[in-house]
C-alpha positions as CSV (number, residue, x, y, z in Angstrom):
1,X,13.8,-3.4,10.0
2,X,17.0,-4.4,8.1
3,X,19.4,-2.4,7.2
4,X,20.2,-1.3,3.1
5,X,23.9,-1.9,2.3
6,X,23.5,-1.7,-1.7
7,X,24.0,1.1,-3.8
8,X,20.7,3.0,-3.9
9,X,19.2,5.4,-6.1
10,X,16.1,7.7,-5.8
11,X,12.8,5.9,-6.9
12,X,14.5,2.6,-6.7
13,X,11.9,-0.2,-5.6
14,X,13.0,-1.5,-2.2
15,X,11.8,-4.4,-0.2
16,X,9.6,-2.7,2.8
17,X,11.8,-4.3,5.3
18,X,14.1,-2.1,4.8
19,X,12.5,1.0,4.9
20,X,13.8,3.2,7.6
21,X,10.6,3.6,9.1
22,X,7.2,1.6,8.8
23,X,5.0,3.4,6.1
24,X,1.9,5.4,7.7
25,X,-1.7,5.5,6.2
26,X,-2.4,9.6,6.5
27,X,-5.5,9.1,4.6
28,X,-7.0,5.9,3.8
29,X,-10.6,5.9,4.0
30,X,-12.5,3.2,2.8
31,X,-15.9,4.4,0.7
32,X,-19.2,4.0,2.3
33,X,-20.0,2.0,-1.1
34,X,-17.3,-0.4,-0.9
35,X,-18.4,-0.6,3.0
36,X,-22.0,-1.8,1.9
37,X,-20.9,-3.8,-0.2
38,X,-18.2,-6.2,1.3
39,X,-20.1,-9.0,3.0
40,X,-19.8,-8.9,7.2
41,X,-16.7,-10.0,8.6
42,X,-14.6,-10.6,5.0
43,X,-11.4,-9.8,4.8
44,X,-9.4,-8.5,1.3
45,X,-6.2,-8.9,1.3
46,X,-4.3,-6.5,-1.2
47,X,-0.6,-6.3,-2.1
48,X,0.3,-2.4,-3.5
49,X,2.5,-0.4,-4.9
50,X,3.7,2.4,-3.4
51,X,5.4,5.2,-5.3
52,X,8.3,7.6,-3.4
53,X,5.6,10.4,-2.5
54,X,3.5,7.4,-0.7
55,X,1.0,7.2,-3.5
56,X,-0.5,4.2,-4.5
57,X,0.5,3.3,-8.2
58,X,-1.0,-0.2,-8.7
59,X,-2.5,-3.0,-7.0
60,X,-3.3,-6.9,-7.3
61,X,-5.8,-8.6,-4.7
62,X,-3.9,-11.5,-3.3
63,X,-7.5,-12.9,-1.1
64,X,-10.8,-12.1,-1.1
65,X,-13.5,-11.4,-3.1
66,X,-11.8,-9.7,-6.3
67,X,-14.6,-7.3,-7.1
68,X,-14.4,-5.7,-3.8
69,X,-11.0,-5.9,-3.9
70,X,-10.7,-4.1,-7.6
71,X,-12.8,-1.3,-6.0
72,X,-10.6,-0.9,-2.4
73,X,-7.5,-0.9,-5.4
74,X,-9.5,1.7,-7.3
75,X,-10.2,3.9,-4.0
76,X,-6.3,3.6,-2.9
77,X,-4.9,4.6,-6.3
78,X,-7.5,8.0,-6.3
79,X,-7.1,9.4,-2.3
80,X,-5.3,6.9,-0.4
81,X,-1.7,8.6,1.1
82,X,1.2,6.6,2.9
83,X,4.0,8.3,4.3
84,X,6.9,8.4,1.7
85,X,8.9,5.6,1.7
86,X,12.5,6.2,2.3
87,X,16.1,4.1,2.8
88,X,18.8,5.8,3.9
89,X,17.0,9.1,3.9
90,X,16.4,8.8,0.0
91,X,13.1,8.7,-1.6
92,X,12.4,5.1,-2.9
93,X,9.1,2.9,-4.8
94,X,8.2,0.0,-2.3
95,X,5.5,-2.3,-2.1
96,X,3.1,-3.5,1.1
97,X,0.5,-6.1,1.5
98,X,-2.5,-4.5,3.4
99,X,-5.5,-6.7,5.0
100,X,-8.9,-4.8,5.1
101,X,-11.3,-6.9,7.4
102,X,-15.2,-5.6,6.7
């Protein structure tokens, strides 16, 4: 964790080190579907956006098989929720690269 010295505004898209605390998954289940369908022991490595309520906005799969990787995006954008990010107390936009391993 580093500390934010910059001026800061609400929404402002932060580098996660500097959240104030690490972001929590409070709901990130992973559909039986996608679960079926990743191959045994694969791993998807996904980088997403994360808007100032903790919803995911967007996504790009950095590793893995992309079509599994679309769908985990898919399935995070629709009922995935994070813990708000926050900087100094305010509500900010951040991004985090999360590794699913099937």
């Amino acid at each position: 964790h580093s500390n934010w010295t910059g001026p800061l505004s609400a929404g402002q898209l932060v580098n996660n080190r500097y959240l104030d605390a690490p972001l929590k998954g409070q709901s990130t289940n992973v559909p039986s579907e996608i679960l079926q369908r990743a191959a045994a022991s694969s791993t998807v490595q996904l980088r997403l956006d994360i808007n100032s309520s903790g919803k995911v906005t967007n996504g790009v799969v950095n590793n893995g098989d992309a079509g599994i990787g679309q769908l985990l995006i898919n399935a995070a954008k629709s009922s995935w929720q994070l813990s708000s990010p926050l900087v100094n107390g305010k509500p900010v936009t951040t991004q985090v690269t999360v590794k699913v391993q099937f």
